[in-house]
Structures are given as structure tokens and as C-alpha cells.
C-alpha positions in Angstrom: 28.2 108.1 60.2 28.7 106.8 56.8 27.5 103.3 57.9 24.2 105.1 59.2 23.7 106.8 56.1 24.2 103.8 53.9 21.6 101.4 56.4 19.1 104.6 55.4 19.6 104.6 52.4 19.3 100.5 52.3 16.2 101.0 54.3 14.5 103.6 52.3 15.6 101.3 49.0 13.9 98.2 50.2 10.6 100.0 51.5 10.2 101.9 47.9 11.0 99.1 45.9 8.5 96.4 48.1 11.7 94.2 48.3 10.3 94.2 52.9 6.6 92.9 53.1 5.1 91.9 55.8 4.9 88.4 57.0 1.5 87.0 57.4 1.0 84.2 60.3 -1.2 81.5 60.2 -3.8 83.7 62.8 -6.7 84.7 61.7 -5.9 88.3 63.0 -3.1 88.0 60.7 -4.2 86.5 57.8 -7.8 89.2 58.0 -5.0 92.3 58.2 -4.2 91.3 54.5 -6.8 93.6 52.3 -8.9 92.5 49.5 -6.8 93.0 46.1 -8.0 96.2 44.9 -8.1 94.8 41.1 -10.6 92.1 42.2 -12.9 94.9 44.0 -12.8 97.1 40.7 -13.9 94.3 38.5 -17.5 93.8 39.3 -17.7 91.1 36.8 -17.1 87.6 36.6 -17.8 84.6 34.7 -17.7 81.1 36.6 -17.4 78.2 34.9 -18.7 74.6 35.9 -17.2 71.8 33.8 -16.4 68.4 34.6 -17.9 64.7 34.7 -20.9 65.6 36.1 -21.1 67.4 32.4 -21.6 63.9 30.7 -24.8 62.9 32.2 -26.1 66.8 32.3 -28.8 66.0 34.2 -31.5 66.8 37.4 -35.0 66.5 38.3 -35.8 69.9 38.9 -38.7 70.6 42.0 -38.8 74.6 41.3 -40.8 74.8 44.9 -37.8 73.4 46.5 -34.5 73.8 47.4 -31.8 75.3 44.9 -29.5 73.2 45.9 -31.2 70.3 45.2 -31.2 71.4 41.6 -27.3 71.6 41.0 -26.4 68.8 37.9 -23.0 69.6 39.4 -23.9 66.9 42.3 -25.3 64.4 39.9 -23.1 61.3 41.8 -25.2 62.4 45.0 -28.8 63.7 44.2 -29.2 61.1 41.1 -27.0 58.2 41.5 -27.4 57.8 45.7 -30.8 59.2 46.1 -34.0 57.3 44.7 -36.4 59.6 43.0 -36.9 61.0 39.9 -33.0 61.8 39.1 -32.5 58.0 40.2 -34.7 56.9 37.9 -33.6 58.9 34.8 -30.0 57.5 35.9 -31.5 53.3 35.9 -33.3 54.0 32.5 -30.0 55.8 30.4 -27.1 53.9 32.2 -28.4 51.4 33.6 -28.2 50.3 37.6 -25.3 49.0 38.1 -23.9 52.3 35.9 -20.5 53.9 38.0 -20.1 57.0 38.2 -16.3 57.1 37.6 -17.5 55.2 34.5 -18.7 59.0 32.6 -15.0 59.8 32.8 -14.0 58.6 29.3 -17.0 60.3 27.9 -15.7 63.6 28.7 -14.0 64.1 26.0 -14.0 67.9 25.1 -14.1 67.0 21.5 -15.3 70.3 20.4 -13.6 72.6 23.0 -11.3 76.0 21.9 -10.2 77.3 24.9 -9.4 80.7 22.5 -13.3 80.6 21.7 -14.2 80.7 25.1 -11.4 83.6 26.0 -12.9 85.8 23.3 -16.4 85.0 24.5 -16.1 86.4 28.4 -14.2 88.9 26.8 -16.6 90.3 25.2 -19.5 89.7 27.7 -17.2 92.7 29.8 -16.3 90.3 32.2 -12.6 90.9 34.0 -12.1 87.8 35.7 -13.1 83.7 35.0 -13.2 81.4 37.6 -12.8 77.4 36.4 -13.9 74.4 38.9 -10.2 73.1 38.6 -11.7 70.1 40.8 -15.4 69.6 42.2 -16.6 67.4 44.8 -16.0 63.9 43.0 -12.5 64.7 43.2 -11.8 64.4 39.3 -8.7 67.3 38.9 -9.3 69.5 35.5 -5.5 69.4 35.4 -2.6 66.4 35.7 -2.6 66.4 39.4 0.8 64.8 40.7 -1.2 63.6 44.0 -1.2 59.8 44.3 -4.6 60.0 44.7 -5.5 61.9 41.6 -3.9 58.8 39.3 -6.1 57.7 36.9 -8.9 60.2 37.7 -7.4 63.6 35.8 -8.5 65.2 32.8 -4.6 63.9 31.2 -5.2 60.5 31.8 -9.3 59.8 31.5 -11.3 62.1 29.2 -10.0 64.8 27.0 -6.1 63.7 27.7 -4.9 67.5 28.4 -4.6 69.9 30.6 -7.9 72.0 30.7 -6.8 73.9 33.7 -3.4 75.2 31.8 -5.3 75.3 28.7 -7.6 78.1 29.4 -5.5 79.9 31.9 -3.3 80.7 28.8 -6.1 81.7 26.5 -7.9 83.9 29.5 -4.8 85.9 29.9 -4.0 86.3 26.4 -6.9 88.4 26.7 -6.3 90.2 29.5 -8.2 88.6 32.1 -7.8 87.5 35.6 -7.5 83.7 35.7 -9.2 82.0 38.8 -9.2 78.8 40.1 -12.2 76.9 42.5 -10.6 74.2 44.3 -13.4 71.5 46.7 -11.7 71.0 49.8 -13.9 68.0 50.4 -14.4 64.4 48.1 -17.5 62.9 47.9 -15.6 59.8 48.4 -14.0 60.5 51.3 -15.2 63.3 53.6 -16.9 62.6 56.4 -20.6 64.1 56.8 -23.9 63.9 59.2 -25.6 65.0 56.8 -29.1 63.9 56.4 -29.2 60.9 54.1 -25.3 59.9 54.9 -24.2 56.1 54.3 -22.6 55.3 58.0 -21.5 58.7 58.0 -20.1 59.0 54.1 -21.7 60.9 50.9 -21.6 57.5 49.4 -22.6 53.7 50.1 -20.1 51.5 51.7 -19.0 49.8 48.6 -17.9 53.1 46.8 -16.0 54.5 49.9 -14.5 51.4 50.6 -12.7 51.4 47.2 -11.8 55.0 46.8 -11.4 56.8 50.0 -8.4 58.6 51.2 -7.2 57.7 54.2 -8.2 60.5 56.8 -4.5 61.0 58.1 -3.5 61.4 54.2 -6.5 63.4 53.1 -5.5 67.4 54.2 -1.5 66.6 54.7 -0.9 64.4 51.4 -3.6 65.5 49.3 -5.5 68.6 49.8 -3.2 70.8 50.8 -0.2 69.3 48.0 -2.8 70.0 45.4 -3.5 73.6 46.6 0.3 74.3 46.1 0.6 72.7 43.0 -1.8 75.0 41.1 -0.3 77.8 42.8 3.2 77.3 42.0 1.8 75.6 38.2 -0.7 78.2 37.0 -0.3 81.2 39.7 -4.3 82.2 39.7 -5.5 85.5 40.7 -8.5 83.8 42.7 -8.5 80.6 44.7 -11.8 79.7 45.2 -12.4 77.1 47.9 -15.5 75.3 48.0 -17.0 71.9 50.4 -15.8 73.8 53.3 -19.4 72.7 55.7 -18.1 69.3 57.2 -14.8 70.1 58.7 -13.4 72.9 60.0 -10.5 75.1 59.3 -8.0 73.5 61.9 -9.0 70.2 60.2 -8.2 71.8 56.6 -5.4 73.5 57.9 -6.4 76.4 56.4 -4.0 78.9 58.3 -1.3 77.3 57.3 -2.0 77.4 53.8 -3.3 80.9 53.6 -0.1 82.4 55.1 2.2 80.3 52.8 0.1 81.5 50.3 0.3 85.4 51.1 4.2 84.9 52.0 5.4 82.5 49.4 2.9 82.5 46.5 4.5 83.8 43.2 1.9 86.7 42.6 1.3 86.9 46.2 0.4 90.7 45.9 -2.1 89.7 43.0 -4.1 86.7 44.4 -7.7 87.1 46.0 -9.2 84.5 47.9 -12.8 83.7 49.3 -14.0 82.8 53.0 -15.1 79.3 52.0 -12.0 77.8 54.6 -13.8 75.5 57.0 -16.7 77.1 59.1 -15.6 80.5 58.8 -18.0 82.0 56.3 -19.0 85.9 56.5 -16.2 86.0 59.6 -12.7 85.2 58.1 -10.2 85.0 54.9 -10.9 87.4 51.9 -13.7 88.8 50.2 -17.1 86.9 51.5 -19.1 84.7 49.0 -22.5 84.5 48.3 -24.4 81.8 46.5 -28.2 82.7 45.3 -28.4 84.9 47.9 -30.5 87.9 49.4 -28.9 91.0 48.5 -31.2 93.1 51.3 -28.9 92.2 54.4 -25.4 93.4 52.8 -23.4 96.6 52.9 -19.7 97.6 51.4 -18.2 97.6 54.5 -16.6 94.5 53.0 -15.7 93.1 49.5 -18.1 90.5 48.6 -19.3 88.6 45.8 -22.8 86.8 44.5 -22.3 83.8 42.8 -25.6 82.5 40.6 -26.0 80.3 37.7 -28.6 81.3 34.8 -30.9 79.1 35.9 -31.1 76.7 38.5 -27.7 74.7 38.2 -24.0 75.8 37.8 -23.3 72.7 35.7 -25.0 72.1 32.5 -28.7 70.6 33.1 -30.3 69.3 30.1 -32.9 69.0 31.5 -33.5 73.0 32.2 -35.9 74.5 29.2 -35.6 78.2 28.6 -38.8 79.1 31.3 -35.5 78.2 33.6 -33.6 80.2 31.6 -33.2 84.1 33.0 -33.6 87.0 30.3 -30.9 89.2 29.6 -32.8 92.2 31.2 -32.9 89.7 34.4 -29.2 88.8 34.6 -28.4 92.9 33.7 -30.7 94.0 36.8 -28.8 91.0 39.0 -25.6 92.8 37.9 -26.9 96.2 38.6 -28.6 95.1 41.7 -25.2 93.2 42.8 -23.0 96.1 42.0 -25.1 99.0 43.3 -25.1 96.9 46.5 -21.4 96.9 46.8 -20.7 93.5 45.6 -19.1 91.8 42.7 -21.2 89.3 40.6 -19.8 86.1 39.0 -22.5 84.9 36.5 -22.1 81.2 35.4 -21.8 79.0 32.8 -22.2 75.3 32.8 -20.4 73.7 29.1 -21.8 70.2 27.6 -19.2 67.6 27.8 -17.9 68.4 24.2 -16.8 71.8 25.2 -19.9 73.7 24.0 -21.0 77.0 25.8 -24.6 76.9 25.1 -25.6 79.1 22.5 -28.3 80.7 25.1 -25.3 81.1 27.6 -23.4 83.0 24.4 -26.6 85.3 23.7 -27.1 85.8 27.2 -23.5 87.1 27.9 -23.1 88.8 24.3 -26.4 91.4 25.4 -24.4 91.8 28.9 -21.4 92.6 27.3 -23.3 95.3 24.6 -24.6 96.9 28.0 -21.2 97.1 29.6 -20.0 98.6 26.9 -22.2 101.5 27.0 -22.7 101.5 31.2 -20.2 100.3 32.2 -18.1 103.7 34.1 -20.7 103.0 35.9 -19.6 99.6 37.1 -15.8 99.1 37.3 -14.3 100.6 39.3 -16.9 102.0 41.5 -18.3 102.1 45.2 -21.6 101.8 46.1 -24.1 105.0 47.7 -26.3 103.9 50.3 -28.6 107.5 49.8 -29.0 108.2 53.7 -32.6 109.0 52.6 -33.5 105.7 51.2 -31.7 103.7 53.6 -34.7 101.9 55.6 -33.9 101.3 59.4 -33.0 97.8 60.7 -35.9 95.8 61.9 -36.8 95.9 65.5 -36.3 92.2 65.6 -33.5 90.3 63.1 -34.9 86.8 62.0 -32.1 83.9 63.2 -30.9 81.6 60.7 -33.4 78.8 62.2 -36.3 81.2 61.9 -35.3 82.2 57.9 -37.9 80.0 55.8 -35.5 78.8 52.8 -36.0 80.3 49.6 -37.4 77.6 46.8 -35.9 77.6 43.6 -37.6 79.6 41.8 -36.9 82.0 44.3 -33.4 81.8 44.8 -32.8 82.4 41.0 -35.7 85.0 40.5 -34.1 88.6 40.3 -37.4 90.5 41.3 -36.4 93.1 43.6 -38.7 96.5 44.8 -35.8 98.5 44.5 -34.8 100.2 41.1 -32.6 102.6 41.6 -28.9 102.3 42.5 -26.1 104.7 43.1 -22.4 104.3 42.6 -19.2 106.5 42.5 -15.8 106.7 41.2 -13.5 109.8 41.5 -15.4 112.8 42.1 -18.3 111.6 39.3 -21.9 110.1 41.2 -23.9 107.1 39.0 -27.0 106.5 38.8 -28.0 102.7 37.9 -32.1 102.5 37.4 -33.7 99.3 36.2 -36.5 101.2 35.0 -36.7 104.6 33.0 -39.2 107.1 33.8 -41.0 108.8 31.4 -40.7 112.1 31.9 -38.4 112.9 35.5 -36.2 111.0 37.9 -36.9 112.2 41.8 -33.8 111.7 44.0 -34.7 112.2 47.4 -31.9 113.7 49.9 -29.5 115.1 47.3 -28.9 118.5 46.5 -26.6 119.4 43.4 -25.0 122.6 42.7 -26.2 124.5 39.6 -23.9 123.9 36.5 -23.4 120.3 36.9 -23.3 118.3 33.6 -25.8 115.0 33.9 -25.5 112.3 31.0 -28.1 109.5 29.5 -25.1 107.0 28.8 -26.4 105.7 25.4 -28.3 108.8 24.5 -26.8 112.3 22.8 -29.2 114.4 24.3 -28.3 115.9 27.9 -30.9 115.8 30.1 -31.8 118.9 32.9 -32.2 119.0 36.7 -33.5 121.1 39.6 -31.9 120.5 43.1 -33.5 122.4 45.3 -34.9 121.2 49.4 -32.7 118.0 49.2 -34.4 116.7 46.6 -32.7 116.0 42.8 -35.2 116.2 39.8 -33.6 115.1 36.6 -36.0 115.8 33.6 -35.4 113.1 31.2 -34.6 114.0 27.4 -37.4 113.5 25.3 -36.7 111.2 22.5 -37.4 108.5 20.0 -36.9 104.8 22.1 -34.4 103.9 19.9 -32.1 107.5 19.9 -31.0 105.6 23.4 -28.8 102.9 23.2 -29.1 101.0 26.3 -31.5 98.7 26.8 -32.9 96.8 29.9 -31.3 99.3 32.5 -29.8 102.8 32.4 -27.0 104.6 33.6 -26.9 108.6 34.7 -23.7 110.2 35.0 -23.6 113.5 37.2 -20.1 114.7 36.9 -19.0 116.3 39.9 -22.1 115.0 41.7 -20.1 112.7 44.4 -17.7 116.0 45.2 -17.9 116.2 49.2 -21.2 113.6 49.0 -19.5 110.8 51.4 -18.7 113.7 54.3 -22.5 114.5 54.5 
């Protein structure tokens, strides 16, 4: 009896204390049974950051009537340096032809970066999390990577000799933050690709590949995967962010394998989020689903997500973008309203100059987001999105397939135009209402009915505003007042306390 009692007591000791967890096996039905962090789908905001070689030469031709993608400075060693066009041409006449690309290392020198400075920045733009490109697709790690492969091409040996990635993880945390890491599971130098303008099936021409590629047997086993571990086990990040997941598939990238070490063995295993960028597996398996300048229409909450989107066109730093590329602070504040009120997280990027410089319009442009948060923002963290049952439009007869989708041009993809204004979201028992634009006199809400007594606040403004509620339909007269006797500017928050009581159950 007494041994019983003590095994109990053993058992009831572990179970309390989180000392048994459960083991996670490199199955997709295993590793999709884990749950989204709830910290990361409280945040709602992000900032990404896009810093690396490709921030020395700062440049792309931008074609605003075509693709996005074809826009991203980030990718400067493939749409400029192995593509003939305008990009090529800018590339001949600063560099010259015969210009490498691994020559821009040493000019990425970071000369003027304060890794405090930046902190305090995202900080104060409300964000709750930072994501940093620790490596992008030319390979070149942000940290002193102990692969073999990384020698000589690390931001400790070539560049700003130190370790960036370590650098801002301490300063980010200092301020409370979640520190995240993107990671490219592919190298322009050696991953295989059919895509359209390949070199014998390589991003790059013979002559590159031949002096830089991994071997293909070494490539996942001795370099990919070693360097995933490292930052784990180095800098523990709260998001791994993989990225170049299109050309090979998830066995390939061994992705299981990782991901259950990873939830088993990882020091803040409990804490870490990751994407579904793993190899061919987007929108189906891993952790929260990413979105890249994408329509926000054709998602739901049914599962964490998150929209990813630059200023303007590029995630890394693109001289040659003027401020017409630039989006307003009312834009980027009705993408985050329009992201959250949608269910979805947004991570808003910036792209540094080589010297460590956050654009000054990046600063302003995060500064007015972070004075709106500060006023809205109960109604962002920490909230779920309200589909209203009454505004919820029925699925099409007939879904377009992904050949029959016309892709978006660039101005497009980074517009933030959208015919819907009003949002709802919900923490507790209190309702939000998010509206990009303020009517003048009343607010109509079809399909909700309040009780009588309910207290409705103008975040921003001192004066409460009145309602009727009466055949399913919510009229909120709005407090007449001087413009500026409202604080917030660019959208607007209500808060009906109360109003979400027994609202899900209808």
C-alpha cells in the first residue's frame, strides 16, 4: 500500500510540475498535435528584419505591373547579377562585370549599427516579437557559424567581425521581446532548381557553383540541419522561421526529424513557435501558416497564421524605392487592423542600409504605429477575431484553382485597399470594434443585439458614446466632438464591455 501511495504521489508530482511531457515523433500527425504557442497568437505584432550582403548593393529595378517578387533587393545575386536587364545593368555600370558577389561582403560593415537603438525602436512601435534573417539564400550566416561550409562567409570573419545574430537577441530581450530567428533552408549556390531561367539546373552559372557548392550528400546532414541546432542550442529563439522551402521537399530537408528534436530537446521547447515553410508542406503542416503579400479574403482563425509584407515592395533595403513605394502610416495601421481582425498576426518589415541604419521613414512609419497601439491596442493583443454571421458572405459557387488565380502585380500585392472597414475582435467577455473609417454621426452593426446598460468606449476619446440594439441590429451614435478631442488617428477602436458575453454560442 505504501508503495502505491508514494508512485501516486510520484505521479501526481511529475504531471503538476511538467517534469512528463509528451514526446513528439517525427510524423506529421505528431508533430501537428503540438499547438501553436499561445504567447505568439496573442502578439499580433511583429517586426521582420532583412539585413545582410544583399544590403551593400541595395538595389532593384522595380516593374510595379509585375511580379512582387521580382522586386525583393534581398535576391540581388539572382534578379541583378544572373539576369540581364535593367538590375544587370545598374550592377555592370557601379561594380563593374566581372564584380562577385561574395565580393560585397567586406563592405558590410555595420559601422553605425546599435543593436540597443534598434531594441528600443520595435519597442516602442508595440511590436512583441522581432524576427532577424540569421541567414538568406546566399548562404552568408548573421552569426559565427561552426559549419565547415560557413568558413570565411560569416558576419565574424567578413564584414562587421561580430556576432549580429547574438548581438540583437541580447538587446531584444532586454526589452522584453520575443527573439526570432529566419533560417533559408536552401543556398543559392547549391540547391538544385527547375526553375525557369536555371543554369543546368542551379540558381547560378556553372562557374559560381562549381566553386562553392555543397556537396548534396553534405548539404541537409552536415550543414543544414548542424546549423539549425546550433542557433537553437546558441541563442534559444522563440520563432524559427524557415524560408527556400519550394525546391525540395520535407523528407529531403529532413524536416521531421528536426522538428521533433526540436519540440523534445530544445531548451525552451514549451516557448518556441515555428512556421509551415518545411519543404512542400505550406497551409497543410508544422506551426502557425505564413503568408507573404497575400489576400487576406480566403482566411479564417481556424488556425494561427501570420502575413508577412515589407513597406514597400522589398524586405531588404532598395535604394532604389522613392516614397510613392513607400506605404502611409494610415496604410500599414489598416494592414494591421485588417490582419488582426482577420485572425492573423502581422509581421511588418524593415530592410537596414549596410551601415546599420533603420531608415528614418521606416522609424516614422513604426513610431505612428506604435502611438496607435498605445491607445488601440486592447483591441489587438490578445484577442480573437468575430466573423459577424451577418456579414459573412457565402463561398463562391465555383473556387478559382491556383492555375486559374491571375497573379497579383506589385503594386497590388503591397496596396492595402480593401472594401471592408469594419472589424470585430474579442478578449474575455469585452467585444472590439476595429473601423478604418469613422462615421459621422452612427455606426450600424447588423446582426447584433446588446442588452441595455452596456458601457461602449471611443478609445482615444473622453466622451462615451450611446447605442440602440434593438431587431438584431446595433446603432452606436457617435460622440460629437472637436477632431482633435480624439486621439486616434487613421483607424478607431470601440470597446463594448460585456458585449462578447454568450456572443460565440449564437
Amino acid at each position: 500500500m505504501k508503495i502505491k501511495f508514494a508512485c501516486l504521489v510520484l505521479s501526481l508530482f511529475i504531471t503538476t510540475t511538467g517534469i512528463a511531457q509528451k514526446k513528439y515523433e517525427p510524423t506529421w500527425e505528431s508533430i501537428d498535435s503540438r499547438p501553436v504557442p499561445q504567447w505568439f497568437q496573442d502578439a499580433k505584432f511583429g517586426i521582420f528584419i532583412h539585413w545582410g550582403v544583399y544590403s551593400v548593393p541595395s538595389y532593384i529595378y522595380i516593374n510595379r505591373e509585375g511580379s512582387v517578387y521580382d522586386c525583393y533587393a534581398e535576391w540581388y545575386e539572382i534578379l541583378a547579377m544572373s539576369r540581364k536587364g535593367p538590375s544587370r545593368d545598374f550592377h555592370d555600370k557601379m561594380y563593374g562585370k566581372n564584380f562577385g558577389y561574395r565580393q560585397f561582403a567586406p563592405m558590410f560593415k555595420a559601422e553605425l549599427w546599435n543593436p540597443d537603438k534598434w531594441a528600443t525602436l520595435f519597442k516602442d512601435a508595440g511590436a512583441k516579437y522581432v524576427i532577424l534573417t540569421s541567414k538568406h539564400h546566399d548562404g552568408y550566416t548573421l552569426w559565427p557559424s561552426t559549419s565547415p561550409y560557413s568558413k570565411g562567409w560569416n558576419a565574424l570573419e567578413v564584414g562587421p567581425k561580430r556576432d549580429l545574430v547574438g548581438d540583437l537577441t541580447n538587446a531584444v530581450r532586454a526589452k522584453g521581446l520575443k527573439m526570432g530567428l529566419y533560417y533559408s533552408l536552401m543556398e543559392w549556390e547549391s540547391t538544385p532548381t527547375d526553375r525557369p531561367g536555371n543554369f543546368n539546373g542551379y540558381y547560378l552559372p556553372d562557374s559560381i557553383i562549381s566553386k562553392y557548392k555543397i556537396p548534396a550528400d553534405k548539404m541537409i546532414s552536415e550543414h543544414i540541419v548542424p546549423q539549425m541546432k546550433e542557433l537553437v542550442m546558441k541563442y534559444q529563439p522563440a520563432i524559427i522561421y524557415p524560408d527556400g522551402d519550394w525546391d525540395e521537399d520535407y523528407k529531403r530537408l529532413q524536416s521531421l526529424e528536426f522538428l521533433s528534436w526540436l519540440y523534445n530537446n530544445a531548451p525552451n521547447k514549451d516557448e518556441v513557435a515555428v512556421n509551415d515553410r518545411w519543404g512542400k508542406v505550406r497551409g497543410e503542416h508544422g506551426g502557425y501558416y505564413s503568408r507573404e503579400y497575400a489576400d487576406t479574403d480566403d482566411v479564417s482563425n481556424d488556425h494561427p497564421w501570420e502575413e508577412i509584407q515589407g513597406m514597400g515592395y522589398s524586405f531588404g533595403y532598395n535604394r532604389n524605392e522613392d516614397i510613392h513605394d513607400y506605404r502611409s502610416s494610415e496604410e500599414l495601421i489598416h494592414l494591421l487592423v485588417n490582419t488582426v481582425g482577420r485572425g492573423g498576426n502581422l509581421c511588418l518589415n524593415v530592410g537596414p542600409t549596410a551601415d546599420g541604419r533603420i531608415p528614418v521613414i521606416m522609424e516614422q512609419r513604426l513610431l505612428d504605429i506604435g502611438e496607435w497601439l498605445k491607445i488601440n491596442g486592447e483591441g489587438i493583443y490578445g484577442t480573437q477575431a468575430w466573423h459577424n454571421p451577418a456579414e459573412v458572405k457565402p463561398a463562391p459557387a465555383k473556387v478559382a484553382s491556383t492555375e486559374e488565380k491571375k497573379e497579383k502585380s506589385a503594386a497590388e500585392a503591397a496596396a492595402t485597399s480593401t472594401n471592408k472597414e469594419v472589424f470585430y475582435t474579442y478578449k474575455g467577455n469585452d467585444l472590439y470594434i476595429l473601423t478604418t473609417k469613422l462615421p459621422e454621426s452612427h455606426l450600424h452593426v447588423e446582426g447584433l443585439t446588446l442588452p441595455k446598460g452596456l458601457k461602449i468606449e471611443l478609445l482615444g476619446a473622453d466622451v462615451l458614446p450611446k447605442y440602440k440594439s434593438k431587431n438584431g441590429k446595433l446603432s452606436i451614435e457617435l460622440p460629437k466632438v472637436a477632431p482633435n478631442a480624439i486621439k486616434s488617428k487613421y483607424a478607431y477602436v470601440l470597446k463594448i464591455t460585456g458585449g462578447a458575453e454568450g456572443l460565440l454560442s449564437k
